[in-house]
C-alpha positions in Angstrom: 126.5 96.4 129.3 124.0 97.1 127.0 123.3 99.0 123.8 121.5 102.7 124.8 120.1 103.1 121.5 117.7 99.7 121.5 117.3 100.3 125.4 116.0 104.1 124.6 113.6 102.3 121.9 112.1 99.7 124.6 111.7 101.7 127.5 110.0 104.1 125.3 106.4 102.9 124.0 105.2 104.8 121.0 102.4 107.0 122.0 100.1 105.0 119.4 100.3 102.0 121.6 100.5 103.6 124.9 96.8 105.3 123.8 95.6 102.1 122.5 96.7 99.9 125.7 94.8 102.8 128.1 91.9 102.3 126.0 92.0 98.6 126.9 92.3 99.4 130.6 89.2 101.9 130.5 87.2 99.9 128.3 87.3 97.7 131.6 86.5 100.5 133.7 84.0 102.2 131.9 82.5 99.7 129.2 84.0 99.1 125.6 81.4 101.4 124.5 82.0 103.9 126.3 86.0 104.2 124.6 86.5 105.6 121.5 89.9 104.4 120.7 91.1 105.9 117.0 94.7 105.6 117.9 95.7 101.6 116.7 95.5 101.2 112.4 94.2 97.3 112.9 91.7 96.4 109.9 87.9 95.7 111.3 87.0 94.4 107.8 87.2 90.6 107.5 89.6 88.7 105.0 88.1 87.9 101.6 86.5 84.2 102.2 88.8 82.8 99.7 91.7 83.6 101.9 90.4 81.5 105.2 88.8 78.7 102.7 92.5 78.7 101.7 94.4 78.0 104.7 92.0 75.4 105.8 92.1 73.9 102.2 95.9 73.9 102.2 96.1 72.6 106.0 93.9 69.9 105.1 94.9 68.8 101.8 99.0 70.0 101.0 101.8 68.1 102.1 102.0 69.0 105.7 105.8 69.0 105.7 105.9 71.2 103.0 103.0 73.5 104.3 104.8 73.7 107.7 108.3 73.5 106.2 111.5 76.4 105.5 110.8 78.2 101.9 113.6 79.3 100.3 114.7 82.8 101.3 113.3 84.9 98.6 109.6 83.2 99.4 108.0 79.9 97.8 107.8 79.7 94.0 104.1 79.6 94.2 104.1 82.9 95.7 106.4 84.9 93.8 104.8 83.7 90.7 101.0 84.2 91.4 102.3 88.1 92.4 104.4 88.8 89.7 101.0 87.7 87.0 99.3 89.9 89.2 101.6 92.8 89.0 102.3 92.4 85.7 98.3 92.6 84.7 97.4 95.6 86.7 100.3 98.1 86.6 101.5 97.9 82.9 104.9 96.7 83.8 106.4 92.8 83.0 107.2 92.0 86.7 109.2 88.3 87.3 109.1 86.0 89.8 112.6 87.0 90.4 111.7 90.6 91.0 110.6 89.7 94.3 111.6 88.7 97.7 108.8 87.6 100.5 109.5 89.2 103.8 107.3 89.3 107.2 105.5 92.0 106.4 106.3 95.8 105.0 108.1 96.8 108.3 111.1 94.1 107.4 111.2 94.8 103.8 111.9 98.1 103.9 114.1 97.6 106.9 116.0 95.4 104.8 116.2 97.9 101.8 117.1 100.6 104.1 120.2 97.8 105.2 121.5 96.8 101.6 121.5 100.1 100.9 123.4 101.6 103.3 127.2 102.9 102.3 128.4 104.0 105.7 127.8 106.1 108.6 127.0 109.6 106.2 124.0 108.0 104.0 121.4 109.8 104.7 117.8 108.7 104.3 114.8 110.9 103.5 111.1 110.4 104.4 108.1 113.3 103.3 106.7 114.7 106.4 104.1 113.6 108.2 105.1 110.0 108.3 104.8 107.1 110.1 107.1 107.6 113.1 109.2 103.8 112.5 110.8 105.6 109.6 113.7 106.9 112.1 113.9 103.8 114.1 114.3 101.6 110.9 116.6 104.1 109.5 118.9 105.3 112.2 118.9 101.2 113.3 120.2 100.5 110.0 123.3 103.0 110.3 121.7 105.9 108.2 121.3 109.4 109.1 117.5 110.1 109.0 116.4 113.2 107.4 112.5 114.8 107.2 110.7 116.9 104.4 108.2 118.8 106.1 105.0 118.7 105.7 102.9 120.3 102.9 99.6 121.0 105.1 98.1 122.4 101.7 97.2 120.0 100.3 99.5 117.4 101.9 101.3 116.5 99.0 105.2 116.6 98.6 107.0 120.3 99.1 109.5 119.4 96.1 111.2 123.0 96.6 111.9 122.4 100.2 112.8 118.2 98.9 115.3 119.4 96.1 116.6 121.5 98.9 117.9 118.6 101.1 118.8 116.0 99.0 122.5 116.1 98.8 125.5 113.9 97.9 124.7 111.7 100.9 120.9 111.2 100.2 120.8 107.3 99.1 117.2 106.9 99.0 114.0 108.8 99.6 110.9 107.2 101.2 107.0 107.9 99.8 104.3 106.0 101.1 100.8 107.0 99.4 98.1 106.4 100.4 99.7 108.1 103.3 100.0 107.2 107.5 98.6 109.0 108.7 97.2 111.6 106.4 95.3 109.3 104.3 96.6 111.2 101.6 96.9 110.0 97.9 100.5 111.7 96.3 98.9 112.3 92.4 101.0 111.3 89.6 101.7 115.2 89.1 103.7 115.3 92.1 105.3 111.9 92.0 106.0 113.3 88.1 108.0 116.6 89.7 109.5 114.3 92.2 110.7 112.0 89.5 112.3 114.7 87.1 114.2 116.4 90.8 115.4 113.0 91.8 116.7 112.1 87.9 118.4 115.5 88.0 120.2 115.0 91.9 120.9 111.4 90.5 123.6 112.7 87.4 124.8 115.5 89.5 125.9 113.2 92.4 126.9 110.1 90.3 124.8 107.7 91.9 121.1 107.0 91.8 119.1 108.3 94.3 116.6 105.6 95.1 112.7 106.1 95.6 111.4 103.7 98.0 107.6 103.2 97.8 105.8 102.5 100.9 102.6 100.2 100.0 100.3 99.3 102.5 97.4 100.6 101.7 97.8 100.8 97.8 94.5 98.5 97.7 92.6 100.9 99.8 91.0 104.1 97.9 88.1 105.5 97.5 86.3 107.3 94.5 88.5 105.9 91.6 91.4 108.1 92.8 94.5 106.6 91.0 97.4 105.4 93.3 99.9 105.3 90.4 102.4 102.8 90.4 105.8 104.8 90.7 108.3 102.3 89.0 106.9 103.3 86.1 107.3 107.2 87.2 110.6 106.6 88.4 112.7 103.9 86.9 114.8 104.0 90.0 112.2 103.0 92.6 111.5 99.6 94.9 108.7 98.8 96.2 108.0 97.4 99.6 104.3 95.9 100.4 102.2 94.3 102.2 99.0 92.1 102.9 98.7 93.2 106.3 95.9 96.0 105.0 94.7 94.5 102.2 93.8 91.0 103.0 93.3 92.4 106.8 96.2 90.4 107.8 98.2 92.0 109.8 98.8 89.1 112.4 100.1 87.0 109.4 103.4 89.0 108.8 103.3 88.7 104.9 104.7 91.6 102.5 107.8 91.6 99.6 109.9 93.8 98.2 109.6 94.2 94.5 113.0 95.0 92.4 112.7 95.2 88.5 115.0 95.0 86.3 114.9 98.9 85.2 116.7 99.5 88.6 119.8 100.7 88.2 122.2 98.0 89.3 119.0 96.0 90.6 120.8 92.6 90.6 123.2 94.0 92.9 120.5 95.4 94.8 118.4 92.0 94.8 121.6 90.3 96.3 122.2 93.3 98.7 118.9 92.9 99.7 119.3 89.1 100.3 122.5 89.7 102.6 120.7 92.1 104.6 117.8 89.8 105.1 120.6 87.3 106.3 122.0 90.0 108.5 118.6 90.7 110.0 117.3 86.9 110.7 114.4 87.9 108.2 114.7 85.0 106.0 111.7 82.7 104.8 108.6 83.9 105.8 105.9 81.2 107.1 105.4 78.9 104.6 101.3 78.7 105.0 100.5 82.0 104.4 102.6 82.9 101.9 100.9 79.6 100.2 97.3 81.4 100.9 98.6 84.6 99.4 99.4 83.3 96.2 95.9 81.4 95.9 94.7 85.1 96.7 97.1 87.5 94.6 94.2 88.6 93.1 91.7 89.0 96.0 90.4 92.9 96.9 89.2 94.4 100.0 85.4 95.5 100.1 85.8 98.4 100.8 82.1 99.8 101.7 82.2 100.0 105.5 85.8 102.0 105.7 83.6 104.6 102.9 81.0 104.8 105.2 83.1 105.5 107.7 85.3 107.9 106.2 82.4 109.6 105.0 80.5 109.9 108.2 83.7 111.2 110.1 84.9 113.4 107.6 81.3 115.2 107.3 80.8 115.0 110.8 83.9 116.7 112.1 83.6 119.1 109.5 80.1 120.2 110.3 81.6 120.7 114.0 83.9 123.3 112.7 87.4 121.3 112.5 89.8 121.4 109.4 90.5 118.0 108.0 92.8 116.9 105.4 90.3 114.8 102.5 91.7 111.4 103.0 90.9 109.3 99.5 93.0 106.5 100.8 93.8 104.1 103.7 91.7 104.6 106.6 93.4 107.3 108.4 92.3 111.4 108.9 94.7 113.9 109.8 92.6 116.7 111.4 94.1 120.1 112.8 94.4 120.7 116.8 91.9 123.0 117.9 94.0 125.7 120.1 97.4 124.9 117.9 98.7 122.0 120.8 98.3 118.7 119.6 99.6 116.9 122.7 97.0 118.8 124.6 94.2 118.6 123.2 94.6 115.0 123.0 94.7 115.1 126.7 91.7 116.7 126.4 90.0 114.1 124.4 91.8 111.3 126.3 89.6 113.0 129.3 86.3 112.2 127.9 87.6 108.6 126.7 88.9 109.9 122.6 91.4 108.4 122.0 93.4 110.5 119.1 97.2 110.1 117.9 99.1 113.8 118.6 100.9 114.6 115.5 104.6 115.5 116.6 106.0 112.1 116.1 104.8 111.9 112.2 107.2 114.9 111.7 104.0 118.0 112.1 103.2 120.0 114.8 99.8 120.6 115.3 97.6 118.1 113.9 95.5 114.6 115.3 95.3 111.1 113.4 92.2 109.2 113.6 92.1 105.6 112.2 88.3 105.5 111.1 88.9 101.4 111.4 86.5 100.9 113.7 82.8 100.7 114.0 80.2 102.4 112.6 78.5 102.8 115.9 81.8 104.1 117.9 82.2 106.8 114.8 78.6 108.0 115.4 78.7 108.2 119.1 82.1 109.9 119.2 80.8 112.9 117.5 78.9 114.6 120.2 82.3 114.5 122.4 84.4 115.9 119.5 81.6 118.8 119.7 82.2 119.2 123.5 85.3 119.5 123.1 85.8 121.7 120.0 86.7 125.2 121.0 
């Protein structure tokens, strides 16, 4: 026998990949230039220089046992050292070494969170609609109920009437991630501010704090000098989950952490929680070389010209064409409405003519397309004329 839960999960692609792996096959039908594949969020901006000068300098010159060797559990001292300077310098808040534990990338960390947390079959977990779709997997794998805000297609921001609504006795922890997959979205410190005050107020009626958990991908990535605020110092009972997949274009590498500071309410309990839910997982020690790079490059920033000039040429072009388009100032997504009202067929349509766009139902909205704008200047261009065609 077998469990039906995992087997549902991986006989069921997500429709992400399944767009991205027909684009491989047509790409070989039709030429690669002839596909214009915006389903698959993979960085085409290189690493800084300092990060690949790193590994070869570290290969070549470190102790090679050491380099290819275990760390200890929360990450290599090196690391969590070089991050928590860096953290402490930028976001106004003393971070420690001991704040943070290194884990393969974002996807495990807040896995992991969503594990130590977890106080039995009623704890409920809430995400802010649209979102990306792993949420429920992670959530519902972890033994909590998984709960959605929906969507603010305003102004894509938080609908905190409809949040204060459904948090309840059971609500453990609440998920943000801004900038936002897959609207591209940037939650301002006004709303995070409301959010804050409703979660404070849920927290001392209930008797327990309900923790924020901040998805951070893409903090690094934002455009115009639009502020990403740091929410641990919004909201005293928030951890942080990150990683360098997005901005060190490293997704391959598997490196991220989750950050716990001290202001957390019982956050030594949580930090150990944490570390027996790592244990429970396997997702212990992540490889010892790259978390070694990362903290010769806590400091390192994406350029971020050729996603602007991206952003900016899609968002004007589709605009011109007639379609409504959320403003993304952050990460290199677009959320753009459906022509017609049917998301799943217009993107039939586009898949037709070789676009390749994400249908919105699985991030929690009805209606809507993602576009990751990752890609080529060249493929952005050339798609334009087919959005046209197909526009109605």
């Amino acid at each position: 026998m077998y469990n039906k839960y995992t087997y549902g999960l991986g006989t069921t692609r997500s429709c992400i990949r399944e767009l991205f792996e027909y684009g491989l096959k047509q790409a070989a039908v039709v030429g690669k230039e002839n596909v214009y594949d915006f389903s698959l969020g993979n960085p085409s901006i290189p690493s800084p220089a300092k990060v690949n000068q790193s590994i070869i300098d570290i290969v070549e010159h470190e102790n090679s046992l050491a380099v290819h060797g275990y760390t200890s559990a929360p990450g290599y001292d090196g690391i969590r050292k070089a991050v928590a300077e860096d953290l402490t310098a930028r976001m106004g808040m003393e971070i420690k070494p001991s704040n943070l534990f290194f884990t393969c990338g974002a996807a495990p960390a807040l896995v992991t969170v969503l594990k130590a947390l977890n106080l039995g079959p009623q704890t409920e977990t809430l995400a802010i609609a649209p979102f990306f779709p792993e949420y429920r997997p992670f959530a519902e794998g972890m033994g909590n109920v998984f709960k959605y805000v929906p969507a603010d297609t305003e102004a894509f921001q938080i609908d905190l009437k409809k949040l204060e609504e459904m948090v309840n006795e059971n609500t453990q922890l609440v998920i943000v991630n801004s900038p936002n997959n897959p609207s591209g979205v940037v939650f301002s410190r006004e709303t995070l501010t409301k959010l804050a005050d409703i979660l404070t107020k849920k927290s001392a009626e209930y008797g327990h704090p309900v923790y924020l958990v901040s998805d951070e991908p893409y903090r690094e990535l934002v455009y115009g000098g639009v502020e990403v605020p740091w929410v641990p110092s919004i909201y005293k009972d928030t951890i942080v989950c990150y990683s360098y997949s997005k901005s060190l274009s490293l997704p391959g590498e598997r490196i991220g952490y989750i950050c716990i500071p001290d202001q957390l309410t019982d956050a030594k309990e949580v930090f150990a929680a944490c570390a027996g839910a790592a244990r429970i997982i396997g997702q212990v020690c992540p490889p010892s070389l790259i978390q070694r790079a990362v903290a010769r490059c806590a400091g390192e920033r994406p350029d971020l010209r050729a996603y602007d000039d991206n952003r900016t040429i899609l968002y004007n072009g589709l605009k011109k064409i007639g379609y409504d388009c959320a403003k993304p100032d952050g990460a290199f997504y677009m959320f753009v409405k459906a022509p017609g009202g049917d998301a799943k067929a217009f993107s039939e349509k586009a898949k037709a003519k070789n676009l390749l766009i994400v249908p919105s139902d699985d991030f929690g909205v009805k209606g809507y397309f993602r576009l990751s704008y990752c890609v080529s200047k060249k493929t952005i261009e050339d798609s334009l004329p087919v959005f046209a065609e197909i526009f109605e």
